[in-house]
mmJSON file of the N, C-alpha and C atoms, coordinates in Angstrom:
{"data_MODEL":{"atom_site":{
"group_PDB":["ATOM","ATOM","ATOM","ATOM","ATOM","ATOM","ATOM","ATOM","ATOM","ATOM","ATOM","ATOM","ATOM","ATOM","ATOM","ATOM","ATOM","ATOM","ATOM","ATOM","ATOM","ATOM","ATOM","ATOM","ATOM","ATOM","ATOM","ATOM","ATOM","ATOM","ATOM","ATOM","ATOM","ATOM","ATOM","ATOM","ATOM","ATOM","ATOM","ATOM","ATOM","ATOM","ATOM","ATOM","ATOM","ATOM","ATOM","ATOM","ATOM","ATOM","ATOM","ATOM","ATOM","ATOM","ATOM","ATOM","ATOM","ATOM","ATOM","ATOM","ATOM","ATOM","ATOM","ATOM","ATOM","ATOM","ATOM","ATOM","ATOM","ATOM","ATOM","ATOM","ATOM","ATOM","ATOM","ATOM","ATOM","ATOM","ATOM","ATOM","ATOM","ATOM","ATOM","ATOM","ATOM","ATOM","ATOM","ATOM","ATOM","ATOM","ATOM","ATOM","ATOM","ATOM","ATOM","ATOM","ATOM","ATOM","ATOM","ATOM","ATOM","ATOM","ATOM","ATOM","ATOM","ATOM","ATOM","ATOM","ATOM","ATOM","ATOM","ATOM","ATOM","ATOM","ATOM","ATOM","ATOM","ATOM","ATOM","ATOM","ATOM","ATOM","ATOM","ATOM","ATOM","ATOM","ATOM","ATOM","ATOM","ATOM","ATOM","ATOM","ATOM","ATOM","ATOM","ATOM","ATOM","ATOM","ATOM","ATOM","ATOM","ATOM","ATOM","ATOM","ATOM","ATOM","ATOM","ATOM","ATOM","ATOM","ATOM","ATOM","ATOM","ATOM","ATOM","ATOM","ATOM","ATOM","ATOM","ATOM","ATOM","ATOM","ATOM","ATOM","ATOM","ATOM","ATOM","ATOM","ATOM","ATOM","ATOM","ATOM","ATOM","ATOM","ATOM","ATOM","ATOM","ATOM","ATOM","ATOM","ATOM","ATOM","ATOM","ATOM","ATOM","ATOM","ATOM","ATOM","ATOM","ATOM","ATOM","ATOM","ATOM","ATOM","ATOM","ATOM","ATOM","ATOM","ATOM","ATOM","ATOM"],
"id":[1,2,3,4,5,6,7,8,9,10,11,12,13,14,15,16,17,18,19,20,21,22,23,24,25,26,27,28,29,30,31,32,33,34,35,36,37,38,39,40,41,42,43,44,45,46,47,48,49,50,51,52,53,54,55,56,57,58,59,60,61,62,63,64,65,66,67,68,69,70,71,72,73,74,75,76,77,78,79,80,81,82,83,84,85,86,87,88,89,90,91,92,93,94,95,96,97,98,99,100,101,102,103,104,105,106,107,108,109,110,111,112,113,114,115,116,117,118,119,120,121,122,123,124,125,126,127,128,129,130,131,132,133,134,135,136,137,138,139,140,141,142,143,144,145,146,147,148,149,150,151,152,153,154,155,156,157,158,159,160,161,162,163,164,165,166,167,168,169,170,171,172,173,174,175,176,177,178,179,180,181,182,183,184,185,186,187,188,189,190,191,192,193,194,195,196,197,198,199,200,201],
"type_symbol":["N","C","C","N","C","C","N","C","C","N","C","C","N","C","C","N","C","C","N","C","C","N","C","C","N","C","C","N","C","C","N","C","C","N","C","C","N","C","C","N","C","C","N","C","C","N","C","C","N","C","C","N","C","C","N","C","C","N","C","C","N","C","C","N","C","C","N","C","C","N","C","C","N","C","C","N","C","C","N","C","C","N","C","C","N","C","C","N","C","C","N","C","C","N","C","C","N","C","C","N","C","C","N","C","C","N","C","C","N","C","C","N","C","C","N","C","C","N","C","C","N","C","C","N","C","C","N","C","C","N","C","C","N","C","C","N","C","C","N","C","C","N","C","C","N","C","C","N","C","C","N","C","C","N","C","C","N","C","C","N","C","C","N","C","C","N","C","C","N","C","C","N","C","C","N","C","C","N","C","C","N","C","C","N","C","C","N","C","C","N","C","C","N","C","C","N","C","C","N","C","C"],
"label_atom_id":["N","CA","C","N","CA","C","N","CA","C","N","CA","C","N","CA","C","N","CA","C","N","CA","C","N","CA","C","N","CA","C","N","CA","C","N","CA","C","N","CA","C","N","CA","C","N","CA","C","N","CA","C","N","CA","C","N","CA","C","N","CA","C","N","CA","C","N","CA","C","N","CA","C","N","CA","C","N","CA","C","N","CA","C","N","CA","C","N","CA","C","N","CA","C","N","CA","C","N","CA","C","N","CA","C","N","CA","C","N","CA","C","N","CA","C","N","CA","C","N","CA","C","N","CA","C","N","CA","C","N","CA","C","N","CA","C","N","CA","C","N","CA","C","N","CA","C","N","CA","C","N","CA","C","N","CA","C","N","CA","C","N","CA","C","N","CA","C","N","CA","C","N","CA","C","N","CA","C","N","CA","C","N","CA","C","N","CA","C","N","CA","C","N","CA","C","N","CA","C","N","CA","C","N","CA","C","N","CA","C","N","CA","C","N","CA","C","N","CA","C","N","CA","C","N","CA","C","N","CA","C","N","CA","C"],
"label_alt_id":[null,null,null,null,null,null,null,null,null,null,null,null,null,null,null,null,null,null,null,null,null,null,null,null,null,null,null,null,null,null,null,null,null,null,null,null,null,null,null,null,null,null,null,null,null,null,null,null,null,null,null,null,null,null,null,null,null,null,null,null,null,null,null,null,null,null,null,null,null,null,null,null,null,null,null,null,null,null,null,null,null,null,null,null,null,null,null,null,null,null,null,null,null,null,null,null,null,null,null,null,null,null,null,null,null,null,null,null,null,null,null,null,null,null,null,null,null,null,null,null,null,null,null,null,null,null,null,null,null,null,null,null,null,null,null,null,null,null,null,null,null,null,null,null,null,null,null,null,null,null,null,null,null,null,null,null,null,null,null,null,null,null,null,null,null,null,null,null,null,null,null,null,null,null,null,null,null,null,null,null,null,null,null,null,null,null,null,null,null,null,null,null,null,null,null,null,null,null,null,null,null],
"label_comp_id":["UNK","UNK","UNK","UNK","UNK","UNK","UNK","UNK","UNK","UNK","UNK","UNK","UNK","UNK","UNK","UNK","UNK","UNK","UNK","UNK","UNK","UNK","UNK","UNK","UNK","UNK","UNK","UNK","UNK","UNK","UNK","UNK","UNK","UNK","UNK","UNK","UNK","UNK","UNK","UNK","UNK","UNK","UNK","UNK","UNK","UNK","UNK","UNK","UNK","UNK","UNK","UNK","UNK","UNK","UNK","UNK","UNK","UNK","UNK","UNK","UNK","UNK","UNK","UNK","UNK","UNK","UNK","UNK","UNK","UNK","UNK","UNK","UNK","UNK","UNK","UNK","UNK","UNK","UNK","UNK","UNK","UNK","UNK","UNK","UNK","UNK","UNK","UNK","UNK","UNK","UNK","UNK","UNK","UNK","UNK","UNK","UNK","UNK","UNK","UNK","UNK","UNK","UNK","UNK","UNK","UNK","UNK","UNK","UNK","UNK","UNK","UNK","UNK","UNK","UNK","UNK","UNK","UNK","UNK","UNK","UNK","UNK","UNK","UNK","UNK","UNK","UNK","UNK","UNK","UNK","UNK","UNK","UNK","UNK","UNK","UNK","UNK","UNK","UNK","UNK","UNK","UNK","UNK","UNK","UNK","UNK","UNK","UNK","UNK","UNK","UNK","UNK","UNK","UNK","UNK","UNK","UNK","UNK","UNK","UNK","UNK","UNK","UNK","UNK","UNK","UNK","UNK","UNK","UNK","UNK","UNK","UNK","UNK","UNK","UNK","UNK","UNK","UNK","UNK","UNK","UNK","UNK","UNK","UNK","UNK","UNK","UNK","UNK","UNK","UNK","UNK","UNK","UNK","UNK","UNK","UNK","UNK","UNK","UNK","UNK","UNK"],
"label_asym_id":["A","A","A","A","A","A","A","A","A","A","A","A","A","A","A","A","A","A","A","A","A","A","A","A","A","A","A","A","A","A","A","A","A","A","A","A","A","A","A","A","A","A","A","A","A","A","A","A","A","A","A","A","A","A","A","A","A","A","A","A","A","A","A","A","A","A","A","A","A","A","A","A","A","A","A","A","A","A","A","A","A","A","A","A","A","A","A","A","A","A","A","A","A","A","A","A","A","A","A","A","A","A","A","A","A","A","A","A","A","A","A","A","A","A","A","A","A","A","A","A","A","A","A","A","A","A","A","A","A","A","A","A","A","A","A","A","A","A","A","A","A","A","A","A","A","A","A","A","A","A","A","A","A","A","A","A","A","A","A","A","A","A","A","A","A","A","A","A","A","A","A","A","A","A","A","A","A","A","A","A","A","A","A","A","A","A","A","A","A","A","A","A","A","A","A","A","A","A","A","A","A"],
"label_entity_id":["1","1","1","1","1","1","1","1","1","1","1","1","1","1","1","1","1","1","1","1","1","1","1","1","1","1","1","1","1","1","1","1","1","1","1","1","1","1","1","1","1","1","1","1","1","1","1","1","1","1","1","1","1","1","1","1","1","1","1","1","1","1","1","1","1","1","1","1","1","1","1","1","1","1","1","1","1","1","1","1","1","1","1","1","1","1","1","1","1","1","1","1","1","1","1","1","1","1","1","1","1","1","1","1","1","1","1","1","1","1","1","1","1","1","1","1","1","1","1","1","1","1","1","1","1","1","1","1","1","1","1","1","1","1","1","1","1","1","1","1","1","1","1","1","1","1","1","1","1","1","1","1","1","1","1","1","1","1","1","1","1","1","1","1","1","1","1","1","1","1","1","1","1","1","1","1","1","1","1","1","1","1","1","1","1","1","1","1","1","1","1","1","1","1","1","1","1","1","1","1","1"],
"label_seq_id":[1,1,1,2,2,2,3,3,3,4,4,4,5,5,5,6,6,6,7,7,7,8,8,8,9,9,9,10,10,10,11,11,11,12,12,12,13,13,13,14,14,14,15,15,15,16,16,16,17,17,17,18,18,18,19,19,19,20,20,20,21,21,21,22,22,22,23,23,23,24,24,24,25,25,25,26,26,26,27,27,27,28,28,28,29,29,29,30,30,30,31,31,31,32,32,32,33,33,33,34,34,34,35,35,35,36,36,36,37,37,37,38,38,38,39,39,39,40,40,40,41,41,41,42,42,42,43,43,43,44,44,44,45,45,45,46,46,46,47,47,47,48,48,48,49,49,49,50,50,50,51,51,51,52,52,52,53,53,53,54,54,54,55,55,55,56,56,56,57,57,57,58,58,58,59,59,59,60,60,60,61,61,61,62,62,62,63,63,63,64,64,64,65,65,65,66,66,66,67,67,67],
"pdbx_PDB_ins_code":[null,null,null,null,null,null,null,null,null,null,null,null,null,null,null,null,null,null,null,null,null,null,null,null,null,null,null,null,null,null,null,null,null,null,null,null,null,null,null,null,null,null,null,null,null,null,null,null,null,null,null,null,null,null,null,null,null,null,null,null,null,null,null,null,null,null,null,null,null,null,null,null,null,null,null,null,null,null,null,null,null,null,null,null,null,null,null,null,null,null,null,null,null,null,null,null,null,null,null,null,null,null,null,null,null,null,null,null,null,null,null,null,null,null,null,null,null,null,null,null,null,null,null,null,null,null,null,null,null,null,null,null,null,null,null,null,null,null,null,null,null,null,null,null,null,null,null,null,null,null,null,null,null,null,null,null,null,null,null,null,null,null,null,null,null,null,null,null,null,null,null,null,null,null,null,null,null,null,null,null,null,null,null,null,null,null,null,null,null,null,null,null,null,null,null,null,null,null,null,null,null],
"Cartn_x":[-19.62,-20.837,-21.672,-21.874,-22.505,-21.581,-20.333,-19.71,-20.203,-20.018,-20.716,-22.0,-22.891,-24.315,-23.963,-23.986,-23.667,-22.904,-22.353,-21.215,-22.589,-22.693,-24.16,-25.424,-25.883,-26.956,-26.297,-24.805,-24.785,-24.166,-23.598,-23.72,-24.963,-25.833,-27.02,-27.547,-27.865,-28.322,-27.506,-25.952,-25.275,-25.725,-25.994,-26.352,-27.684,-28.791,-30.403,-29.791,-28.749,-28.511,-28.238,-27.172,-26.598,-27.691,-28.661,-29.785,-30.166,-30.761,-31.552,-30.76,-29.785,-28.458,-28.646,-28.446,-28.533,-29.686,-31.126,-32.061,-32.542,-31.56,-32.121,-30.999,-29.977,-28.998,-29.855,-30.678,-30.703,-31.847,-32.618,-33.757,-33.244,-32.098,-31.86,-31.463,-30.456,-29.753,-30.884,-32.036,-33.398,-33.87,-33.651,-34.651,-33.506,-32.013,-30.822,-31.009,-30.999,-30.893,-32.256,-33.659,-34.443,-34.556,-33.72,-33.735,-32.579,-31.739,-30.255,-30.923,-31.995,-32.41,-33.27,-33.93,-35.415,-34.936,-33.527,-33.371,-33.009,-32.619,-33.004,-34.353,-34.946,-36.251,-37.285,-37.053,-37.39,-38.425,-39.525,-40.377,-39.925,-39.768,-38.985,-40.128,-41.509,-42.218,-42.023,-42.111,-42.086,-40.661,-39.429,-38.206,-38.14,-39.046,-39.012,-40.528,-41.308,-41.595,-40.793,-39.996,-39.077,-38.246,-37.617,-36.905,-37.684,-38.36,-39.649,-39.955,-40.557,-40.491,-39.504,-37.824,-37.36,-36.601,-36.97,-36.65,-37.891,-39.157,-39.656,-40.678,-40.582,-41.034,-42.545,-43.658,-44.835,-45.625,-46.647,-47.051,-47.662,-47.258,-47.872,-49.427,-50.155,-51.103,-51.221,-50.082,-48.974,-48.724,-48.327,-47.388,-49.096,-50.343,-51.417,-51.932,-51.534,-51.672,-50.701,-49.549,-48.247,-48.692,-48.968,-49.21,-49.844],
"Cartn_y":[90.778,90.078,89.725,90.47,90.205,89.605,89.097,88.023,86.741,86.758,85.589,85.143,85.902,85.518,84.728,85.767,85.335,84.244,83.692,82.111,81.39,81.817,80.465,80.129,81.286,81.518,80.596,80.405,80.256,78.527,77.716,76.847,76.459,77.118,76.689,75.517,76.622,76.575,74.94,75.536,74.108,72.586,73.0,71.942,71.059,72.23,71.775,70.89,71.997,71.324,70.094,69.715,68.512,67.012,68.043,66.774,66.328,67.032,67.072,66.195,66.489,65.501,64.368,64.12,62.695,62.07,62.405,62.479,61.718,62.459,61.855,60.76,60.878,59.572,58.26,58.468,57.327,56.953,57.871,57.669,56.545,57.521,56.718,55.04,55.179,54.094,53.043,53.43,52.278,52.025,52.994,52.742,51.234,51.707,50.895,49.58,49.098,47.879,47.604,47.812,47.142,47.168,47.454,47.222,46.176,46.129,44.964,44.131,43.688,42.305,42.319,42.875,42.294,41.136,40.691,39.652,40.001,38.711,39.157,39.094,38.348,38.499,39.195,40.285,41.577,42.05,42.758,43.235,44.94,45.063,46.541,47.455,47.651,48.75,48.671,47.606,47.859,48.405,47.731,48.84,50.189,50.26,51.768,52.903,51.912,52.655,52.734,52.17,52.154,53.826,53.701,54.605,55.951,55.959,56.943,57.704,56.564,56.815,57.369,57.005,57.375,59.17,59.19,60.693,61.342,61.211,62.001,62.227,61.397,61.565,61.268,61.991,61.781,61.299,60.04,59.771,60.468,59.828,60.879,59.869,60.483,59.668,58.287,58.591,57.489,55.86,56.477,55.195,54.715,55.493,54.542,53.397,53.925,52.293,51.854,51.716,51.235,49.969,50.092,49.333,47.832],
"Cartn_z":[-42.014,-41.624,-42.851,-43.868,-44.747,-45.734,-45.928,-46.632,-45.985,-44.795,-43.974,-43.993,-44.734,-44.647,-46.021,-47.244,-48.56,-48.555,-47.71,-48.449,-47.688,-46.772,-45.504,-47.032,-47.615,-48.528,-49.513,-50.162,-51.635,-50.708,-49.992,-49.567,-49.178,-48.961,-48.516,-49.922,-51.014,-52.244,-52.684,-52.5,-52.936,-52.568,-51.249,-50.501,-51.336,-51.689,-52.044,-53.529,-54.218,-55.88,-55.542,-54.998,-54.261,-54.082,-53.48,-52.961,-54.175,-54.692,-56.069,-56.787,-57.127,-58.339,-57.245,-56.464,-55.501,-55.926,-56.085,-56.272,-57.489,-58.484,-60.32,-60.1,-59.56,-59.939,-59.301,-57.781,-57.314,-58.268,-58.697,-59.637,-60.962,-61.704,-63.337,-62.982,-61.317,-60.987,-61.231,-59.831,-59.837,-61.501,-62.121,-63.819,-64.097,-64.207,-64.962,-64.049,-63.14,-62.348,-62.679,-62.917,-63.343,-64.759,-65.683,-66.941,-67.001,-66.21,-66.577,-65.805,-65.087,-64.511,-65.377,-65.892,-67.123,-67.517,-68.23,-69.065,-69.82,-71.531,-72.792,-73.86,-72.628,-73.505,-72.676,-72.591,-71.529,-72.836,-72.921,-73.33,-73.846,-75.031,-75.319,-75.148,-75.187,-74.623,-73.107,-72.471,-71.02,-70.505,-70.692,-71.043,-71.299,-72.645,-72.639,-71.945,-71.616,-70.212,-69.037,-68.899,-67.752,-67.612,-69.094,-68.924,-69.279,-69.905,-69.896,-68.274,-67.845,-66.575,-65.453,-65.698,-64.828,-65.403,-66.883,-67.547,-66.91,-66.363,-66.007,-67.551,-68.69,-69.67,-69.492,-69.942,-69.429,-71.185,-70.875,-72.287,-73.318,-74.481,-75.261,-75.845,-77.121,-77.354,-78.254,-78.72,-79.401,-78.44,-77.526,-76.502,-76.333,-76.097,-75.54,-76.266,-77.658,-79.365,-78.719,-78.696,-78.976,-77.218,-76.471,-75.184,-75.939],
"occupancy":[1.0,1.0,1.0,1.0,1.0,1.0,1.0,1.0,1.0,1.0,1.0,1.0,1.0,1.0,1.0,1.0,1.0,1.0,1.0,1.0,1.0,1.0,1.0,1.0,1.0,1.0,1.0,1.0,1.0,1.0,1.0,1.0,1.0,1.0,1.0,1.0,1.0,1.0,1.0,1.0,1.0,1.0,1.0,1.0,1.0,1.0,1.0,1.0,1.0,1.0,1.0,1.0,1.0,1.0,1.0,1.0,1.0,1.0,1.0,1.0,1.0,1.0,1.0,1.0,1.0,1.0,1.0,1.0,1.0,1.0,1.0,1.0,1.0,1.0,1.0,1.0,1.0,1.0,1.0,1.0,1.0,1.0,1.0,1.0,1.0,1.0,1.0,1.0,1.0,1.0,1.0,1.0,1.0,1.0,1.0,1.0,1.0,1.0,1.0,1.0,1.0,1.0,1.0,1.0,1.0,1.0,1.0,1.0,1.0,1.0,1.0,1.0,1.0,1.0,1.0,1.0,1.0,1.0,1.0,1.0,1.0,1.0,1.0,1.0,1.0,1.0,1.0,1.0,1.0,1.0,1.0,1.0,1.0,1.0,1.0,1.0,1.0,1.0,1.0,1.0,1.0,1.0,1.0,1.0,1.0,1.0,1.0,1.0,1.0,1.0,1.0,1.0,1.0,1.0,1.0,1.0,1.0,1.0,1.0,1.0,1.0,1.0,1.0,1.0,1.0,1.0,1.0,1.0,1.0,1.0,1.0,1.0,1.0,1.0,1.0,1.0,1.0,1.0,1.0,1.0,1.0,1.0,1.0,1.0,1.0,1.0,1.0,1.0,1.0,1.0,1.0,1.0,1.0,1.0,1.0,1.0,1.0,1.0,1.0,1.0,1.0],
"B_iso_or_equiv":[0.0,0.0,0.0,0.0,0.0,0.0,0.0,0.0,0.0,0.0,0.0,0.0,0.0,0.0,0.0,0.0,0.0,0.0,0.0,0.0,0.0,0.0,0.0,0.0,0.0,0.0,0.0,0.0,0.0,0.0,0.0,0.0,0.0,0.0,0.0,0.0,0.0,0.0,0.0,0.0,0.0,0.0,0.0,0.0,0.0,0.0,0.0,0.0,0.0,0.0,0.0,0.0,0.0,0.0,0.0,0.0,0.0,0.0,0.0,0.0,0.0,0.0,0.0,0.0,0.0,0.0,0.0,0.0,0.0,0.0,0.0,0.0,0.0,0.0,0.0,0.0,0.0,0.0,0.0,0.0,0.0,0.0,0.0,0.0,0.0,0.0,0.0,0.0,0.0,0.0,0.0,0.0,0.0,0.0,0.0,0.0,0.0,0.0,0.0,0.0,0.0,0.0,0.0,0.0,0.0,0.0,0.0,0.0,0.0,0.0,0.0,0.0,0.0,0.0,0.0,0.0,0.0,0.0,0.0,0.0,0.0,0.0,0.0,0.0,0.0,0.0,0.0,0.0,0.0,0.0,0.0,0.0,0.0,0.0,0.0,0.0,0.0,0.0,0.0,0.0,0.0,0.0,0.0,0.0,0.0,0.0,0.0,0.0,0.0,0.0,0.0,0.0,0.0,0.0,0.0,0.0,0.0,0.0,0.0,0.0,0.0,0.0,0.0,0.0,0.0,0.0,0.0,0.0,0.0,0.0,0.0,0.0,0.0,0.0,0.0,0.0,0.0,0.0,0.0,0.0,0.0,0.0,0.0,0.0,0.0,0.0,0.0,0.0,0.0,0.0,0.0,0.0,0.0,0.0,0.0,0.0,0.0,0.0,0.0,0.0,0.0],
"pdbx_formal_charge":[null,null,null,null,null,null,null,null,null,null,null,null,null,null,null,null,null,null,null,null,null,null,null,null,null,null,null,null,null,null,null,null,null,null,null,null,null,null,null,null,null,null,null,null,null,null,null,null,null,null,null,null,null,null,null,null,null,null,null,null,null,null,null,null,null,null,null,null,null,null,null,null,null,null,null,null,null,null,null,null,null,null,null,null,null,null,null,null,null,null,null,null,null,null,null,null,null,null,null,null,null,null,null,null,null,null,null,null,null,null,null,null,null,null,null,null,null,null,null,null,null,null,null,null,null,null,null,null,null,null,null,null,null,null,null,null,null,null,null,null,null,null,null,null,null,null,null,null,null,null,null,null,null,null,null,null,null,null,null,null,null,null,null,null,null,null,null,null,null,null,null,null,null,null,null,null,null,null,null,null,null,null,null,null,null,null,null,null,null,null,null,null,null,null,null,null,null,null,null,null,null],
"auth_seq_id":[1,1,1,2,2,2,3,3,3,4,4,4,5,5,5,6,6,6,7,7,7,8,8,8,9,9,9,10,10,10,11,11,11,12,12,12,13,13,13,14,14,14,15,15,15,16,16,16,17,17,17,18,18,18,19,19,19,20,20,20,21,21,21,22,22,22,23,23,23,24,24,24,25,25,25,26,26,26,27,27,27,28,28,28,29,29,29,30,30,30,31,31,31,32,32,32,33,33,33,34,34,34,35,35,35,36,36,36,37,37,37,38,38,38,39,39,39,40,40,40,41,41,41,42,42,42,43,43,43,44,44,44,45,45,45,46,46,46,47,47,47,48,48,48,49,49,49,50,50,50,51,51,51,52,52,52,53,53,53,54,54,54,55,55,55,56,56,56,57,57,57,58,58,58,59,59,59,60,60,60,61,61,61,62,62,62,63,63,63,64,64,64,65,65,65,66,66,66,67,67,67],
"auth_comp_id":["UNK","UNK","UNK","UNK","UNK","UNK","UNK","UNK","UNK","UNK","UNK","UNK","UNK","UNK","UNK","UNK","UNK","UNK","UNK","UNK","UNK","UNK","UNK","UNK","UNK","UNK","UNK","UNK","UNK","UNK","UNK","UNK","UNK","UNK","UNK","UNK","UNK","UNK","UNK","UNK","UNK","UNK","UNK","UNK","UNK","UNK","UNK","UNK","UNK","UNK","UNK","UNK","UNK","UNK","UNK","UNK","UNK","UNK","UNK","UNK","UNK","UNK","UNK","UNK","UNK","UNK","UNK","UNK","UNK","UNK","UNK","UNK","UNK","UNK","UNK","UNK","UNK","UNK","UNK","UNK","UNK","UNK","UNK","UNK","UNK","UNK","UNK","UNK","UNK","UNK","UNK","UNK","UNK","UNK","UNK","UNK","UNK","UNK","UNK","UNK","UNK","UNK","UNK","UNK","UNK","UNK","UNK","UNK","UNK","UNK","UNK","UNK","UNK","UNK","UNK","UNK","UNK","UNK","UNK","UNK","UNK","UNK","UNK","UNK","UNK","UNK","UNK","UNK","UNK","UNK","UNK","UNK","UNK","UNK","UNK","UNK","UNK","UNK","UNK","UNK","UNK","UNK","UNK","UNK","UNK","UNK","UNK","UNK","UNK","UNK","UNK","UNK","UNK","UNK","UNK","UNK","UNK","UNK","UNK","UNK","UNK","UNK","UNK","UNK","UNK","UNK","UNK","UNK","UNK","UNK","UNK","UNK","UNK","UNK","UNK","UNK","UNK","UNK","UNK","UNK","UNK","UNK","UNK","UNK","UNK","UNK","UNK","UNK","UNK","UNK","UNK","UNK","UNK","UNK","UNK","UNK","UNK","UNK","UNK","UNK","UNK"],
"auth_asym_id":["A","A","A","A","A","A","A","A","A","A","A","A","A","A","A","A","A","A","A","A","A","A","A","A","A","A","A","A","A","A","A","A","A","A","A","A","A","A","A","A","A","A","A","A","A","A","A","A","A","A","A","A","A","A","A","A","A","A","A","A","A","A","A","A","A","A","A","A","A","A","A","A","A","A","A","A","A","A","A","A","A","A","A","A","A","A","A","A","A","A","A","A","A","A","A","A","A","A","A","A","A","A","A","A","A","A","A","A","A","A","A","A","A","A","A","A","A","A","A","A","A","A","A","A","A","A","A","A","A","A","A","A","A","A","A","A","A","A","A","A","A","A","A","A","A","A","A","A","A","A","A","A","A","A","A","A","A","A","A","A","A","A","A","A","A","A","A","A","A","A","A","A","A","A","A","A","A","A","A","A","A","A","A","A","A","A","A","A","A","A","A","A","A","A","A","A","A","A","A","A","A"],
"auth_atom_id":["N","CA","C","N","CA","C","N","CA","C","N","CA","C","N","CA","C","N","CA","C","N","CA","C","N","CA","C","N","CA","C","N","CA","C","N","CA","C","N","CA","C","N","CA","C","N","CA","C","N","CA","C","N","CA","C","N","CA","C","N","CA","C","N","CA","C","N","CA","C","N","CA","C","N","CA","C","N","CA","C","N","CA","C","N","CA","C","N","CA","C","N","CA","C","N","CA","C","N","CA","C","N","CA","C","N","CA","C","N","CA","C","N","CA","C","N","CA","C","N","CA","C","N","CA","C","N","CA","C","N","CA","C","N","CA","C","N","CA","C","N","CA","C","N","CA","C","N","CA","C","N","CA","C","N","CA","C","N","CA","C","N","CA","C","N","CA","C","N","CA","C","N","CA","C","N","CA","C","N","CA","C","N","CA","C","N","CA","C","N","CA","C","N","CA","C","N","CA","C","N","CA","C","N","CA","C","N","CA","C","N","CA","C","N","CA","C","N","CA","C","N","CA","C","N","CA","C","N","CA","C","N","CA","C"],
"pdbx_PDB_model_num":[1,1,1,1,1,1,1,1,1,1,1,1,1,1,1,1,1,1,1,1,1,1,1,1,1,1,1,1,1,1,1,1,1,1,1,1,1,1,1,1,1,1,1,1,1,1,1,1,1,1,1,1,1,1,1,1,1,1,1,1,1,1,1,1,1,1,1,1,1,1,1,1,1,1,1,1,1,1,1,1,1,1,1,1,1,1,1,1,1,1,1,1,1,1,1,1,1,1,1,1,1,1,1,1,1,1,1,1,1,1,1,1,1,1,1,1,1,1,1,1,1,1,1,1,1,1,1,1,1,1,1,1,1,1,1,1,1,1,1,1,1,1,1,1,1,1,1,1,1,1,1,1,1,1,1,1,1,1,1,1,1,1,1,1,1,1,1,1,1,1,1,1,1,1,1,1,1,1,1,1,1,1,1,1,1,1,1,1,1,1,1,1,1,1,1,1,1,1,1,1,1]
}}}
């Protein structure tokens, strides 16, 4: 009985990791499809807010000159 709880608990867990990785992919995916439609004369700070943004990278006091 208690092998049976322990696989329910550690599938459980699998399940949440699972979501999560689903989660950042659909995330980086949305960053990559709006960086391959920008163009080539796409704006390289706004690009790299893009991907800034989809790393979860939060600004520093730098990027606020650089705008």
């Amino acid at each position: 009985m208690k092998l049976v709880i322990t696989a329910q608990t550690h599938i459980g867990q699998l399940e949440e990791s699972i979501r999560e990785l689903n989660n950042y992919i659909n995330i980086y995916e949305s960053a990559l499809i709006k960086i391959a439609d920008s163009g080539e004369q796409a704006n390289p700070i706004h690009l790299s807010n893009l991907a800034r943004k989809a790393l979860g990278w939060e600004e520093t006091t730098a990027d606020e000159f650089n705008k």
